[in-house]
C-alpha positions in Angstrom: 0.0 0.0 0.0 0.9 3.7 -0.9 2.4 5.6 2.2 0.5 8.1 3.6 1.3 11.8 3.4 1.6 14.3 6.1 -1.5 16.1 5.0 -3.6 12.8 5.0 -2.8 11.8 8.1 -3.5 15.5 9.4 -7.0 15.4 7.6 -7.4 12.2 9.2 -6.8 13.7 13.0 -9.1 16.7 12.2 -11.9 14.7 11.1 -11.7 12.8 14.5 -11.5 15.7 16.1 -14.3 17.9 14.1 -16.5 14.8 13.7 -18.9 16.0 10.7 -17.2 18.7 9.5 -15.5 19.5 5.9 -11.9 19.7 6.6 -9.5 21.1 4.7 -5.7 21.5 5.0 -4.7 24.6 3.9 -0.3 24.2 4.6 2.0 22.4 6.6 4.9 24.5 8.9 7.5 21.9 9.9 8.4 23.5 13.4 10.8 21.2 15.1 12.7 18.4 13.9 13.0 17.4 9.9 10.7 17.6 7.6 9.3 13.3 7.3 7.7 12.9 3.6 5.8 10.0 4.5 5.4 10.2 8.7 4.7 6.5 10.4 2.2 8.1 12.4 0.7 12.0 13.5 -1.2 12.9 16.6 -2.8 15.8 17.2 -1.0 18.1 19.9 -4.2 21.1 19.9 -5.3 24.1 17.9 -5.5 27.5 18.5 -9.2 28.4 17.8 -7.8 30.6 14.4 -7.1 28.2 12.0 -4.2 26.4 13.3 -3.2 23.3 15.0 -0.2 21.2 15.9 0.8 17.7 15.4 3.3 15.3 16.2 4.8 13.2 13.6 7.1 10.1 13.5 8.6 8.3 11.2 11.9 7.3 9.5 14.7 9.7 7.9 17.4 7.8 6.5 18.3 4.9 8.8 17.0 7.5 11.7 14.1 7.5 13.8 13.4 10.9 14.2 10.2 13.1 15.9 8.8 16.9 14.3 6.6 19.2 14.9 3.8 21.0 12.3 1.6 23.4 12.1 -1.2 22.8 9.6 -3.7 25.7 8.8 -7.3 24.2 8.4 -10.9 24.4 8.0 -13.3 22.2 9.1 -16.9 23.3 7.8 -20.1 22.1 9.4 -23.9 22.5 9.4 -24.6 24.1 12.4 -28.4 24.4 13.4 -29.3 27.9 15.1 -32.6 29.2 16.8 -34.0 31.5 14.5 -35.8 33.1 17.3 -36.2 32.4 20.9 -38.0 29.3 22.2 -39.5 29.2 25.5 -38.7 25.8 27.3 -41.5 23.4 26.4 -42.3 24.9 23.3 -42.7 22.4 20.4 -40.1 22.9 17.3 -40.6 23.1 13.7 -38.5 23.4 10.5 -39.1 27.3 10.8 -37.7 27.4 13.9 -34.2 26.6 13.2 -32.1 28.0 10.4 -28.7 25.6 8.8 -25.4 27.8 8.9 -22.4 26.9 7.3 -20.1 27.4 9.9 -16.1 26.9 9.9 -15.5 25.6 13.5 -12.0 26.5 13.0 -12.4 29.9 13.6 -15.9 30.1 15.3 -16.0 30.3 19.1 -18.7 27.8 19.2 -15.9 25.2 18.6 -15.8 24.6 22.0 -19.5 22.8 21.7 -18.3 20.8 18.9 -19.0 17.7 20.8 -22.3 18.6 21.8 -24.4 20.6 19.1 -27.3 19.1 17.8 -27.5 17.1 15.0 -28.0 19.3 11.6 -30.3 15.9 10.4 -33.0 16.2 13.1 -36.6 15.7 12.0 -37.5 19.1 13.9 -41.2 18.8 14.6 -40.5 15.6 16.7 -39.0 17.4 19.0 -39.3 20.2 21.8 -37.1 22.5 24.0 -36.1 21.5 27.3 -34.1 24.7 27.7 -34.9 28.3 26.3 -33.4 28.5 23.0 -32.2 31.7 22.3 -32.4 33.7 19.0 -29.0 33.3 16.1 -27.5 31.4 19.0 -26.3 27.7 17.9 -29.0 24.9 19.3 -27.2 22.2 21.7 -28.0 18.4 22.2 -29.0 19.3 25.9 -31.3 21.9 25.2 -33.8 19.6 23.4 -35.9 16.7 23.6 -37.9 13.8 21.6 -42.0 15.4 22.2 -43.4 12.7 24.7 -45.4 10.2 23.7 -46.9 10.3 27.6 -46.0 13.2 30.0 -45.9 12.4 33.8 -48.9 12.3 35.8 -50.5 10.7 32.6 -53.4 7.7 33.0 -52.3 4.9 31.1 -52.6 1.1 30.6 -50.1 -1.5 31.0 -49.5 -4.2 29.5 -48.2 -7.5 31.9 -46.5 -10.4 30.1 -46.2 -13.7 32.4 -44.9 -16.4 30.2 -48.4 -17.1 27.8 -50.1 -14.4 30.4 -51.0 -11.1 29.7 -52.8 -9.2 31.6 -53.6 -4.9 31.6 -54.0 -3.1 34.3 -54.5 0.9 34.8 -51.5 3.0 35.8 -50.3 6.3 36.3 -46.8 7.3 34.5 -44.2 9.0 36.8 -42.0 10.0 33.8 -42.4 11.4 30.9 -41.0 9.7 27.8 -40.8 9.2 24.1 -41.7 6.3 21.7 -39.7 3.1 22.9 -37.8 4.7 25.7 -38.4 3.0 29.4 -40.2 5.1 32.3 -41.5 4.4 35.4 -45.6 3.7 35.8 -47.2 3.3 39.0 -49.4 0.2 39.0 -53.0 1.2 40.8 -54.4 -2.0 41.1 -50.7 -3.2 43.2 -49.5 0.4 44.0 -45.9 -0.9 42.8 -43.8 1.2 40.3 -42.6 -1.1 37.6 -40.9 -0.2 34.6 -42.3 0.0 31.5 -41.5 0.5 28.2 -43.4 3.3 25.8 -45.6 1.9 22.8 -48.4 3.7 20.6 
């Protein structure tokens, strides 16, 4: 197999690093050590929040094992959903409540919430805010929710399975949850909580 180049494995680090993003390397600044054409291995030291990050390489110059260290300018270009105007907490969302930027999370402060923005793929209207959502501000995992399927406090009936038994009984649900997600139900007829799983 062809070796790899510096760049690859550079692209290769970023995209770990900016999971989703378009990443680009834009040049390579050997700092320390020589300049390795086809580097055993790079790991990625940090960047700088302005285009620029650092790497280690290894790898073999000659009959030498040697160690360098680059700068690579980058970008690293993602869909970034963002409130459109402010949500109140509870509030259900739609498609016209959140706008897709083009965002380069090289240079954006919001890189720091790289690991936990919300996916750019949701199907909005299934979902609601659990946090106030403010407007042109970038939308966070935490911040929403799947809509429930029950709230708490809700009347329900469960469904008992007892190897070719099945019985229903009335309950009352103590959490709120979505479509196939487990919550607690309090059983009237025992008065014991069991848990439960959500169906239609």
């Amino acid at each position: 197999a062809e070796a790899a180049t510096p760049e690859t494995l550079i692209r290769e680090e970023l995209s770990a690093k900016y999971s989703g993003a378009q990443v680009e390397v834009h040049a390579l600044e050997w700092r320390r050590g020589p300049v390795i054409e086809q580097p055993l291995s790079v790991s990625y030291l940090g960047d700088d929040g302005r285009g620029h990050a650092t790497f280690r390489a290894h790898g073999r110059v000659g009959a030498s094992s040697v160690e360098s260290e680059i700068q690579a300018g980058f970008s690293a270009f993602a869909r970034v959903p963002y409130a459109r105007s402010r949500v109140l907490p509870g509030a259900a969302l739609s498609s016209e409540a959140v706008e897709l930027r083009s965002v380069d999370l090289a240079l954006n402060p919001i890189r720091q919430y790289k690991e936990i923005l919300a996916d750019s793929g949701l199907a909005w209207a299934g979902f609601e805010a659990r946090a106030l959502l403010v407007e042109n501000q970038p939308i966070l995992r935490n911040q929403i929710d799947r809509i429930p399927l029950v709230r708490a406090g809700a009347s329900v009936k469960i469904k008992l399975h007892s190897r070719d038994l099945t019985v229903w009984a009335r309950g009352t649900v103590q959490d709120s949850g979505s479509l196939d997600q487990e919550v607690r139900v309090l059983s009237l007829p025992s008065k014991r909580t069991l848990n439960a799983v959500v169906k239609s």
